[in-house]
C-alpha positions in Angstrom: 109.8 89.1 80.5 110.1 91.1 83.6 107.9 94.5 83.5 110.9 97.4 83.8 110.2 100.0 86.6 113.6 101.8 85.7 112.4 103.9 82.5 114.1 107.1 83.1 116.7 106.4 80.3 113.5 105.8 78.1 112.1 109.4 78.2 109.4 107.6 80.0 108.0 108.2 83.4 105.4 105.8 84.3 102.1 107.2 85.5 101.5 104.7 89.0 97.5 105.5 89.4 97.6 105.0 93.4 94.6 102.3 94.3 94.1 102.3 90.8 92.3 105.5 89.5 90.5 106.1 92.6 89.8 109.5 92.4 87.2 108.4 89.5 86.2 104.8 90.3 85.9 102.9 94.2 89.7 102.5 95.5 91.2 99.0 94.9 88.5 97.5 92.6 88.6 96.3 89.4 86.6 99.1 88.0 90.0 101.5 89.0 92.1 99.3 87.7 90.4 98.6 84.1 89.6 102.3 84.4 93.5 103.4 84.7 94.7 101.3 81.8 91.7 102.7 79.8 92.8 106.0 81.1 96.7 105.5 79.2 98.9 104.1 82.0 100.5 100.9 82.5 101.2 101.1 86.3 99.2 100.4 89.2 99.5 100.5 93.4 97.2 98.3 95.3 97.1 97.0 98.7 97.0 93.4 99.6 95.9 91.6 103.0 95.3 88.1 104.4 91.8 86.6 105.2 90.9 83.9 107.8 90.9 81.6 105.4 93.8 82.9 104.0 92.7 83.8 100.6 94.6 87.4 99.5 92.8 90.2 98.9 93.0 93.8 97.5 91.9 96.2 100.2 93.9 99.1 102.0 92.8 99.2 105.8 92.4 96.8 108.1 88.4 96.6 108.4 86.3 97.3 105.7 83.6 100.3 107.1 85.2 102.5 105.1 84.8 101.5 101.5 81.5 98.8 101.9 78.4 98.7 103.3 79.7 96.1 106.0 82.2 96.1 108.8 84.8 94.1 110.7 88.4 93.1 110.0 89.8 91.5 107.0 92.0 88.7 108.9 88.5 87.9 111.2 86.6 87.1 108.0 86.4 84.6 105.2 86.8 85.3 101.3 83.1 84.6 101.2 82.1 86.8 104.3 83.3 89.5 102.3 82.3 89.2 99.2 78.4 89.5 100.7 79.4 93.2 101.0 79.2 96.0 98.6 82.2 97.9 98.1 81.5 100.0 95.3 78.1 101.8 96.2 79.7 104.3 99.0 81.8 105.8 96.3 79.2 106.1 93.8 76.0 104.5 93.4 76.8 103.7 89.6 79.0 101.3 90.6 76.8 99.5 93.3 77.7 95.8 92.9 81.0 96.2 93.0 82.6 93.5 95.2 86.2 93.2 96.6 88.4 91.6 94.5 91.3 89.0 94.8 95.0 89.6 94.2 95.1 86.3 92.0 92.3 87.9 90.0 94.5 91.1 89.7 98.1 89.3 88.8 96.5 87.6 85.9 94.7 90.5 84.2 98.3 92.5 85.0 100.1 90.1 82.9 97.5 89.6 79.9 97.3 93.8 79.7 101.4 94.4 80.4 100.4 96.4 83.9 103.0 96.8 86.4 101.8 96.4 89.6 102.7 97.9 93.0 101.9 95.7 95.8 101.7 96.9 99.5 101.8 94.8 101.7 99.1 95.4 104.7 99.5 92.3 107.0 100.4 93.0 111.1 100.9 89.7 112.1 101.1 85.9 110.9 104.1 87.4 108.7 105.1 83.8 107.7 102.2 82.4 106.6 101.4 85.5 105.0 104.9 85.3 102.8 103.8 82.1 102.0 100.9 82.3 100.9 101.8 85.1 98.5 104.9 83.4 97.7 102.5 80.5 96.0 100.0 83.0 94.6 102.8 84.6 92.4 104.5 81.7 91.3 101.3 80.0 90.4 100.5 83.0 88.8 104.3 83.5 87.1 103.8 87.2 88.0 106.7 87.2 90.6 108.4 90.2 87.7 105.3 91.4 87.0 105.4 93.1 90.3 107.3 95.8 93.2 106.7 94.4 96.5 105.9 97.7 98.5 106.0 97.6 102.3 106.9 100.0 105.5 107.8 96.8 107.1 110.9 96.3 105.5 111.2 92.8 107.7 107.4 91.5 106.4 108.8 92.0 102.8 112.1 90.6 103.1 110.4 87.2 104.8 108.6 87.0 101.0 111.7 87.8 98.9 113.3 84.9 100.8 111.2 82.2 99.4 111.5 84.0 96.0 115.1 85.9 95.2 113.6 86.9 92.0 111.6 89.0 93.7 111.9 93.2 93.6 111.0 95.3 96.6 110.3 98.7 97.2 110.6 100.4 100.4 109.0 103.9 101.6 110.9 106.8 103.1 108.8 108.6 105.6 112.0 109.8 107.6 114.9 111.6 106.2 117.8 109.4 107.2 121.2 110.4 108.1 122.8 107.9 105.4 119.4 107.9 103.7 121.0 105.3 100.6 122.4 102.7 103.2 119.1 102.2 104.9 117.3 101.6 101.6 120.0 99.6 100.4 120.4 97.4 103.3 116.7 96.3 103.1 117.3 94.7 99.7 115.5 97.0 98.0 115.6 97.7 94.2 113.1 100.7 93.8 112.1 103.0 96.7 109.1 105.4 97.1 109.2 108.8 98.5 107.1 111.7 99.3 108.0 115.6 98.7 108.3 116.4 102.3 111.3 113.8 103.1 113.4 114.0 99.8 115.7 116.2 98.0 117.5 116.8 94.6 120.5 115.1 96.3 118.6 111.7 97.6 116.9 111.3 94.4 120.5 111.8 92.2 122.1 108.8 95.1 119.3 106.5 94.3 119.4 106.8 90.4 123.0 106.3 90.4 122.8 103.4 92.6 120.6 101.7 90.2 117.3 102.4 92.3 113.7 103.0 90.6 112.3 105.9 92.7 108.6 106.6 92.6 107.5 110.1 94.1 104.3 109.9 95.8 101.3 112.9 95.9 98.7 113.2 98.5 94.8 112.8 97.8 93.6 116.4 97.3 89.9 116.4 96.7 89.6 120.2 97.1 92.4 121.5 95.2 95.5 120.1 93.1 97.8 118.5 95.5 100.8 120.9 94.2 98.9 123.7 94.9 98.1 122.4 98.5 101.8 122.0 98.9 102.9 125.3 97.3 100.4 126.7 100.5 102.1 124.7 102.9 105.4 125.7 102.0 105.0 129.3 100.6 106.9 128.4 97.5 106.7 126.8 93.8 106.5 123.4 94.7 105.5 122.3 91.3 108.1 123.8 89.2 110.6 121.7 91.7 108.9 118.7 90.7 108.7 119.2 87.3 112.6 119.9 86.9 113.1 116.3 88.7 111.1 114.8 86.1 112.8 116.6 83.1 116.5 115.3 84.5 115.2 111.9 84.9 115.1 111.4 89.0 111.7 110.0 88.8 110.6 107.0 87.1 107.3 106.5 88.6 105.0 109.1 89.6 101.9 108.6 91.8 98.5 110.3 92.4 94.7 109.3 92.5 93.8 111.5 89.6 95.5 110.2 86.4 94.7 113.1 83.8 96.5 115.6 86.7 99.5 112.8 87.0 99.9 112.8 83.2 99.2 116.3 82.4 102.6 116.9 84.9 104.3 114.3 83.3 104.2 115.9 80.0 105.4 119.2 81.1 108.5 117.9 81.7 108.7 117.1 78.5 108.4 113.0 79.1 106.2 110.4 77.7 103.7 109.1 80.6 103.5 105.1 80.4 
C-alpha cells in the first residue's frame, strides 16, 4: 500500500523532520532517523547522492568536511572510502561512531516502520546512470510508494519517473512564478514543497484543489524559533499566518529540524501531527 502524503482531509498534518531530527541527533544518519520516529512522526526528508562505485548514499552536500572527520567528494569516493570516516562525532561526541548510511538501508527500515520518506535528489551530473541506479534500488526494495522523489532539477527527477511511472515527485518553489500551478504541473509533479517567503494563501488554495500535496518548509534556527526569526524579518505575525494555513487544511506536510517545535505548531491549529 502506497504511504499517503495528501492527509489534509484526515485532520492530519504530517510532521516531515528535515534530515531526520537533526537538530538533536547528526543530519542524515540513522540515529535522526530512529530518533524522529521515536520522537512521534512518520515522515522523513533525506538527501541521496551517487558514489564512484555507484552505491547510493544518504548525505546532503557534495563533499563530506562538513558532517565527518574526512574530506573529499562523494562521486570521487567508494562506499568503503567513506565509511572509514566518522560522521557522527562533529555533532556530538555521544554519537562518535556513527557512519554514513545507505539509502537501501534507509527504504527497508521506512517500509517495516510505515515512514514516508522524502528523497532529494543531490546528483550534478551522470543523470542517467544515477536514475538508474535508483530506479533498481527502489524496485528491489518495492519502496517505489513508499517515497516523494524531491529535486530542484525538475529534469534529474523526471529521467527516474521515466523508468518507473509509479513513481511520485515533488518539486520546490524557490521563485514565485507568474502561472506558479502550470510550472509545477508541467514537471509531473504530484506534491510540491514551498518556503514562506515565495507562497501565498492563493498558491497553496490552487495546489490543494488541483490535487497537489504541499509541504511548507522552515529554516534551521539555532538561536531562536524560526517563526520568530521570520516575524523580525518581516515586522509582522508570521506565525499566526501559518497557523491559519494549517487549520484550513493548505498544508499536509510541515518541515523543520526540531520536531517538538514542528509538532507543538501543528497542534495549535488544532490538527493531529503524524
Amino acid at each position: 500500500m502506497a504511504f499517503e502524503f495528501n492527509v489534509t482531509e484526515k485532520g492530519l498534518i504530517l510532521a516531515n523532520s528535515h534530515r531526520g531530527y537533526s537538530a538533536k541527533y547528526p543530519e542524515n544518519t540513522m540515529p535522526a532517523f530512529i530518533g524522529a520516529l521515536e520522537a512521534g512522526t512518520h515522515s522523513i526528508e533525506l538527501d541521496i547522492a551517487m558514489t564512484k562505485d555507484e552505491k547510493m548514499v544518504v548525505i546532503h552536500d557534495f563533499s563530506i568536511e562538513r558532517v565527518s572527520n574526512g574530506e573529499g567528494y562523494v562521486e570521487q569516493m567508494t562506499l568503503a572510502e567513506l565509511q572509514r570516516y566518522d560522521f557522527g562525532e562533529k555533532f556530538s561526541p555521544e554519537f562518535k561512531g556513527t557512519h554514513i548510511v545507505e539509502l537501501e538501508t534507509v527504504l527497508k527500515w521506512a517500509l517495516e516502520n510505515n515512514v514516508g520518506l522524502i528523497v532529494e535528489a543531490k546528483q550534478r551530473r551522470n543523470h542517467q546512470r544515477f536514475a538508474e541506479v535508483l530506479a533498481e534500488i527502489l524496485q528491489r526494495t518495492n519502496t517505489v510508494e513508499q517515497i516523494l522523489l524531491l529535486g530542484f532539477d525538475h529534469v534529474l527527477i523526471n529521467k527516474v519517473k521515466a523508468l518507473l511511472p509509479a513513481l511520485r515527485l515533488q518539486v520546490v518553489t524557490l521563485a514565485r512564478y507568474n502561472d506558479q500551478l502550470s510550472a509545477v504541473l508541467g514537471s509531473n509533479a504530484s506534491s510540491v514543497c514551498v518556503e514562506y517567503h515565495y507562497v501565498g494563501k492563493e498558491d497553496l488554495i490552487a495546489y490543494k484543489k488541483a490535487g497537489l500535496s504541499v509541504r511548507m518548509y522552515l529554516h534551521e534556527s539555532k538561536e531562536i524559533p524560526v517563526l520568530e526569526m521570520y516575524n523580525q524579518k518581516y515586522g509582522y505575525d508570521t506565525e499566526s499566518e501559518i497557523i491559519q494555513w494549517l487549520s484550513e487544511g493548505l498544508i499536509d506536510m510541515l518541515s523543520h529540524d526540531d520536531i517538538p517545535y514542528l509538532k507543538s505548531l501543528i497542534e495549535k491549529a488544532g490538527k493531529v501531527p503524524y
